[in-house]
C-alpha positions in Angstrom: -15.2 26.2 45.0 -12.2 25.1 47.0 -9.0 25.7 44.9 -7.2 22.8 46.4 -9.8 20.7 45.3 -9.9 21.9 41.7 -7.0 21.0 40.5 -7.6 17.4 41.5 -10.8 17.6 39.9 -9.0 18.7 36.6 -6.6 16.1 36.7 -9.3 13.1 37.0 -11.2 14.7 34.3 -8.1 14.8 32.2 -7.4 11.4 32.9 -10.6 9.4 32.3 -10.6 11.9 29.1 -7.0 10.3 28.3 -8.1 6.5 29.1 -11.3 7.0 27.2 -9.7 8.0 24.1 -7.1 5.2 24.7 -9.4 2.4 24.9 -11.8 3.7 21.9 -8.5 4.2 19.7 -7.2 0.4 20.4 -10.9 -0.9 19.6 -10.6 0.5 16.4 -8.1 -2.7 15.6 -9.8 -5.9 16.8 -8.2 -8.1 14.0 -4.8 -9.1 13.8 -2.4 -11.0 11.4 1.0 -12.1 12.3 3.8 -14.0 10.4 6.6 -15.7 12.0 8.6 -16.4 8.7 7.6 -12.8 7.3 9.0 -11.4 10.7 5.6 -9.0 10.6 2.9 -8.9 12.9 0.1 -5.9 13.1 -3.6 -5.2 14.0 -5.9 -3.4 11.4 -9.8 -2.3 11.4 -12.7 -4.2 11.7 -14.5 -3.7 8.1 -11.1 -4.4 6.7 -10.0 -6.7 4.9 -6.1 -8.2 4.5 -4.5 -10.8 2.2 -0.6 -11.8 1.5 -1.7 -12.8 -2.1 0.3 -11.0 -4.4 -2.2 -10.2 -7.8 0.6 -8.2 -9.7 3.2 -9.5 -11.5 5.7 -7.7 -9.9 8.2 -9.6 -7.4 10.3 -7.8 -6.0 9.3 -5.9 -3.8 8.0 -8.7 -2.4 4.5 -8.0 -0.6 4.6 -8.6 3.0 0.2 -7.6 3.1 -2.3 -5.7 1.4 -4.9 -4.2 3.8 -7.8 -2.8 1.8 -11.6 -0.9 2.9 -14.1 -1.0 0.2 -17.6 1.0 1.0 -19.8 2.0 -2.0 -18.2 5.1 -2.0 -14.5 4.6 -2.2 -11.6 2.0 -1.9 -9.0 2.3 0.5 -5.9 0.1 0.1 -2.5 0.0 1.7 0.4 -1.8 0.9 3.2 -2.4 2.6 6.3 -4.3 0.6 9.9 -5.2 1.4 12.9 -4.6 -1.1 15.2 -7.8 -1.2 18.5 -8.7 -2.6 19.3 -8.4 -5.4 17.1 -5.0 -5.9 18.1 -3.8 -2.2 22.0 -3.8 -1.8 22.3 -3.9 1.8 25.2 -1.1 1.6 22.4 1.0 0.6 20.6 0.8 3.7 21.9 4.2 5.1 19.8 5.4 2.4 16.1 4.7 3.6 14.8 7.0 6.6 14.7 4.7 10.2 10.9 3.8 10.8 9.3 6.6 12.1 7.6 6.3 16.1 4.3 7.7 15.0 3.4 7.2 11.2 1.9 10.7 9.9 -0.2 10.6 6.5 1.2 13.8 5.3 4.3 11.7 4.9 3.3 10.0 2.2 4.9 10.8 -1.3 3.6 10.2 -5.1 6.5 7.4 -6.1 7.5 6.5 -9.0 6.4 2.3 -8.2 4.3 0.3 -10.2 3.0 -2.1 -7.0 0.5 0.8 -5.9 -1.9 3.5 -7.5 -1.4 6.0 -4.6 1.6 7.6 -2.5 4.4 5.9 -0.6 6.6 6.1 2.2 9.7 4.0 2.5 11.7 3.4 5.6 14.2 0.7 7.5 14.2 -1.3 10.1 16.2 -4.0 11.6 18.5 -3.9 8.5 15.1 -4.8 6.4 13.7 -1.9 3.8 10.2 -1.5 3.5 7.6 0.6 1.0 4.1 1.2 2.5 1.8 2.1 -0.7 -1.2 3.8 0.2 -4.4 4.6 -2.2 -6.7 6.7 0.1 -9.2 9.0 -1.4 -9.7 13.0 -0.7 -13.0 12.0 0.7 -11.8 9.7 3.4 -13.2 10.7 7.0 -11.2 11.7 10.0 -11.8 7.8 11.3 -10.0 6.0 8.4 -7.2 8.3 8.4 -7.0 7.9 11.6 -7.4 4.0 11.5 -4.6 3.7 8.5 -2.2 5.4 11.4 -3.2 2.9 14.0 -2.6 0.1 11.6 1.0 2.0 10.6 2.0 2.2 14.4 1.1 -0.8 15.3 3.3 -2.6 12.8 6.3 -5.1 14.2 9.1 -5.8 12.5 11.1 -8.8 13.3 15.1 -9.0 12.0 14.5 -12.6 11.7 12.2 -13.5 8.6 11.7 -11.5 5.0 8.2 -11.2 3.1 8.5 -13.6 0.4 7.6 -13.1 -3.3 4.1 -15.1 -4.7 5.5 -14.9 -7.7 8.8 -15.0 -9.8 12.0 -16.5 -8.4 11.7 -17.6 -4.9 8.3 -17.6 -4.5 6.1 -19.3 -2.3 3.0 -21.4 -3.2 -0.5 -19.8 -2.6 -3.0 -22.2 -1.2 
C-alpha cells in the first residue's frame, strides 16, 4: 500500500463514518414544537408524543411540555417546567447550574418535586429557571436514552416569553 495514500484513505472513511452518524442521529427527531410566547422551541422522536396540557394540580412550576413514549413494555415521560415568581426569586438565580452544552442522563437526580415520578435536573438560562422531570425505566435501550439527549440538546430557550400555568392563578385556557 502507498503510505501517502493511507492516511487520506483513513480520513474519508472517518468522515463519511462522522456524516453518517450525523445524519442518522438528526432523523431520530422529525417532529418539532415551538412556542413563541413560551419562548421554547425543540425537536423530539417520531413514536413520541408531546402535549402543554397540564393534568396535575400543581401550578407553579408551570409546565412548559410533557414529552412521553409509551410501548407495551414501558412508559417514558419527560418533563420539563419553569419556576416563576413568586416561587423563583430572581436573586436566587445564581443558585441553579447554567444549562449544560450536552445534556448527560447520569445527571439526573431523585428530587424531592411532586410534578414528576422520576429524577430531575434543574438549570438556568437567560435569567429563566427550568426543572426537566424524567421517568425512564432501567430497561430503556441505548436508542431512547439516546433519543431523550437529543431532545435535551436540542432545546431553545428564548429570554422573551415564560411557560404559563394551565391551572391556578394566571393560567391559560386549554382548548
Amino acid at each position: 500500500m502507498n503510505w501517502r495514500v493511507a492516511p487520506a484513505v483513513l480520513g474519508s472513511v472517518v468522515a463519511l463514518a462522522i456524516a453518517g452518524c450525523g445524519r442518522s442521529a438528526g432523523q431520530t427527531l422529525g417532529h418539532s414544537f415551538s412556542s413563541r410566547s413560551d419562548g421554547i422551541a425543540l425537536r423530539y422522536p417520531a413514536g413520541w408524543m408531546l402535549t402543554t396540557a397540564n393534568h396535575g394540580y400543581v401550578s407553579d412550576p408551570a409546565l412548559c411540555f410533557d414529552v412521553s413514549k409509551v410501548t407495551a413494555q414501558e412508559i417514558i415521560d419527560l418533563r420539563v417546567v419553569e419556576y416563576l415568581p413568586p416561587e423563583l426569586d430572581p436573586h436566587d438565580l445564581s443558585f441553579y447550574r447554567a444549562r449544560p452544552r450536552h445534556f448527560h442522563l447520569s445527571a439526573f437526580r431523585k428530587g424531592d418535586n411532586d410534578w414528576s415520578p422520576g429524577k430531575d435536573v434543574s438549570f438556568r438560562e437567560h435569567g429563566r429557571v427550568f426543572f426537566a422531570g424524567l421517568a425512564l425505566p432501567g430497561s430503556a435501550d441505548d436508542k431512547t436514552r439516546r433519543e431523550i439527549v437529543q431532545l435535551l440538546d436540542s432545546l431553545q430557550i428564548s429570554p422573551q416569553g415564560r411557560c404559563r400555568p394551565t391551572s391556578g392563578v394566571g393560567s391559560r385556557r386549554l382548548p
